[in-house]
N, C-alpha and C positions, 0 to 999 in steps of 0.2 A: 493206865489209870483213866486216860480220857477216852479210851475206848470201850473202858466199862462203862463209863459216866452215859455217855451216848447210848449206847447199849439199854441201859436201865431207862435214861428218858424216852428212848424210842417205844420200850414196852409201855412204859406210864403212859405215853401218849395214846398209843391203840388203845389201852384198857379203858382212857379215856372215852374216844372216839365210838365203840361200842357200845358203853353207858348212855352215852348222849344218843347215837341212834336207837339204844332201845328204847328211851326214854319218850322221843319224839318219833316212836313208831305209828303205823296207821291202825286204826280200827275196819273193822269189815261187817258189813250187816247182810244176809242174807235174806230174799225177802219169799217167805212161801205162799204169797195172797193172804188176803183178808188184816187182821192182826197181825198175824204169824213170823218173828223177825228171830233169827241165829245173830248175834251179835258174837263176836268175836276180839277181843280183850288184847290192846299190846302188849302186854304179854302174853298171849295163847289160850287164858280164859275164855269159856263157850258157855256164853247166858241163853236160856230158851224163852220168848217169850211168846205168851197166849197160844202156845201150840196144838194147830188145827190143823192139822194135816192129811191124816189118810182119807179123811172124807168132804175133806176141802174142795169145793169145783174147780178150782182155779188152780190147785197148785200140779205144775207139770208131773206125769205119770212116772219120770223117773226120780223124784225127789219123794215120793210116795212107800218110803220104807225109813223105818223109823232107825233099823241099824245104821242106814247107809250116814246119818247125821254126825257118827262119830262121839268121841265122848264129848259129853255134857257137864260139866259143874256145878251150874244154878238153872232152876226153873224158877221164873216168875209168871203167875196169872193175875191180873187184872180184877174179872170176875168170874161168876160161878158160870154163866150161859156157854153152853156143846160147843158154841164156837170159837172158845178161847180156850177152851181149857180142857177139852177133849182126851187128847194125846198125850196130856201136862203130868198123868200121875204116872204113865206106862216108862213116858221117858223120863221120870225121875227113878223107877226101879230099875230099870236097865243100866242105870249109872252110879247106883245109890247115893243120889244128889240131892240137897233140899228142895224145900219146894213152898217158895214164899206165893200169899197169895192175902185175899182179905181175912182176918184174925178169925173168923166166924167158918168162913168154908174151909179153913186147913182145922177147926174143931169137927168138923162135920163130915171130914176125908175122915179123921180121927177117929169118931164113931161108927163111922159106918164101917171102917176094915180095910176104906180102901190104899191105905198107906201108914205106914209103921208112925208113934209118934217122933220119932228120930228125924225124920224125914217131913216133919210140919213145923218148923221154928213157928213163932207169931208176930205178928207186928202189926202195925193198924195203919191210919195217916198221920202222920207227922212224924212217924218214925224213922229211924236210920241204919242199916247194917252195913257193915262193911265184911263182907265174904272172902276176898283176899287183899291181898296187899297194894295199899292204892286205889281202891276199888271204893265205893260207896254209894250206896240203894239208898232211895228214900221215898216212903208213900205217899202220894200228896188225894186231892179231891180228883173225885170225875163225878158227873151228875147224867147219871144213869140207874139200874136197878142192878140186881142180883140174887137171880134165885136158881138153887141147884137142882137138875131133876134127874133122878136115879130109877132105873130100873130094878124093883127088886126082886132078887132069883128066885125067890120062893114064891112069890105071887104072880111075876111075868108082870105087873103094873107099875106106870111112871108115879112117884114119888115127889114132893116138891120139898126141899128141904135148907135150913137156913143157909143163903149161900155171900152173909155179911154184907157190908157197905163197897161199890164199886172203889175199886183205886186207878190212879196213874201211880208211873215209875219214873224218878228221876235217877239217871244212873251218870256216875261222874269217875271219867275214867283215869288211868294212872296218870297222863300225863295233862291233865285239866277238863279235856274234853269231855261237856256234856250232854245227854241224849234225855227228852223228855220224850217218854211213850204215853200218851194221854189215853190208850185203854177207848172205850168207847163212852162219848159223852158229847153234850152240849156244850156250847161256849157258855164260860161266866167270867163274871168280873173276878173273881179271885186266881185266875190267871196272870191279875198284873201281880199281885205277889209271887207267885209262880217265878215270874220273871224276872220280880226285884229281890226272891232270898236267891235264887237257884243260876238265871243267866243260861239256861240250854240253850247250847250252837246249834242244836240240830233236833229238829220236834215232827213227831211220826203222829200225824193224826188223823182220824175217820172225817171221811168227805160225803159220803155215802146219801146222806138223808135217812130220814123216817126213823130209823132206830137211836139215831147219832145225830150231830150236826151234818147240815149239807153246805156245798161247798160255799156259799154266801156265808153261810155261820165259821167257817174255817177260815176265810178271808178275814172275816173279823176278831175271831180270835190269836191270827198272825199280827195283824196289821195294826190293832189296837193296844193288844196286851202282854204276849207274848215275844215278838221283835228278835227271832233268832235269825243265826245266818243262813239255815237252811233248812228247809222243812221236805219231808216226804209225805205223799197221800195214802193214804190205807183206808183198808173196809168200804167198798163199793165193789160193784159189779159181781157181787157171789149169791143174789139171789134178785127176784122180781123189785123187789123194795127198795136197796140201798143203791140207786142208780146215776150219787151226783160222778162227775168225771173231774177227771186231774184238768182239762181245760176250763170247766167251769171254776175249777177254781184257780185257776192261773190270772184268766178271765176278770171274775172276784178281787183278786188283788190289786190289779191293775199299778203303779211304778208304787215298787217296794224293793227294799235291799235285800228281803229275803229270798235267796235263790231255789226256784224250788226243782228234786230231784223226782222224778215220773220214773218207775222202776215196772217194770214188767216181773209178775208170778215166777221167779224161780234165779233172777236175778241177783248179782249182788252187787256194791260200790266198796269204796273207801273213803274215808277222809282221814 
């Protein structure tokens, strides 16, 4: 009798112990340059976001195949501009995944043909989805533009077409942990709401200058408004323009609790 008893709490125990470690498992972001991040879900979910890759300068030559990424679940873009959103519709067919983005360019993927309406949920800013379990999107501001330009077949000429209001992505994962992708944009004051609905541990933002903020303006939108525990730098050094550096804005911040994480093109972490 007491060797059943045992027996059953030793199982109950494990069943336990696996719950709690899945629960308190890591997340992984993979970073391909520029935007470009593979996030990876504790539990095994693969979100794509602003995916720029085959023609990315920066992202390493063997990361430069779109199979090689495996399956995919969610695409997320930001905005409409070649550099975010590039590769977003091919690797949403290859996996027949959705493909959230600004409510205007997933009408406009729509009209044009270049993905099924199955495959364009819609959502705007201040929106919320939740894709799987534990899981929850939500679109917040970025203050930048958005316009989509299409080639189109029958004329061989670039098109410009509505490509909606830019967003950020707050993604909050199964076991709390949250990830603010701020998309490309200026700092604003409505980042301290940001901070004060949302609390991202971890904020991926353009350092770059001239199209985005540079890193002075990223110092300030850590340091003033935003206040997470760690931040990554994105969108710099992939063309003449966007050339602020992860020191400058290390630099910028000067003694802050934000730890920040300097990832090289093709790298990944955990937390």
């Amino acid at each position: 009798m007491r060797s059943h008893f045992f027996k059953t709490w030793m199982i109950f125990c494990g069943l336990l112990i696996q719950s709690f470690a899945h629960a308190q498992g890591s997340v992984e972001l993979l970073w391909y340059g520029q935007s470009a991040f593979k996030i990876t879900t504790q539990s095994g979910k693969v979100i794509m976001i602003d995916p720029w890759i085959l023609k990315n300068p920066v992202t390493p030559p063997e990361l430069k195949n779109l199979e090689k990424i495996g399956k995919v679940d969610l695409v997320l873009v930001t905005h409409a501009h070649w550099d975010h959103m590039a590769d977003g519709p091919e690797i949403a067919k290859m996996n027949d995944a959705p493909l959230y983005g600004p409510g205007d360019l997933n009408q406009t993927f729509m009209n044009l043909g270049i993905l099924p309406a199955k495959q364009l949920p819609r959502m705007n800013k201040g929106g919320t989805i939740s894709p799987f379990p534990g899981v929850k999107i939500s679109a917040v501001h970025a203050e930048h533009s958005s316009t989509y330009v299409w080639r189109n077949p029958q004329t061989d000429k670039d098109e410009s077409h509505p490509g909606g209001e830019p967003l950020g992505f707050i993604i909050q994962l199964e076991n709390g942990f949250t990830i603010y992708h701020a998309g490309d944009t200026d700092v604003f004051t409505d980042m301290g709401l940001i901070q004060k609905r949302y609390r991202p541990d971890l904020v991926l933002l353009p350092i770059g200058g001239n199209f985005t903020m540079d890193p002075k303006g990223a110092a300030m939108a850590i340091n003033d408004y935003l206040k997470p525990r760690f931040a990554i730098p994105m969108h710099y050094k992939t063309n003449p323009f966007n050339i602020g550096t992860p020191e400058e804005f290390i630099a910028a911040l000067g003694k802050t609790k934000t730890q920040v994480k300097v990832m090289k093109p093709g790298d990944s972490i955990k937390f």
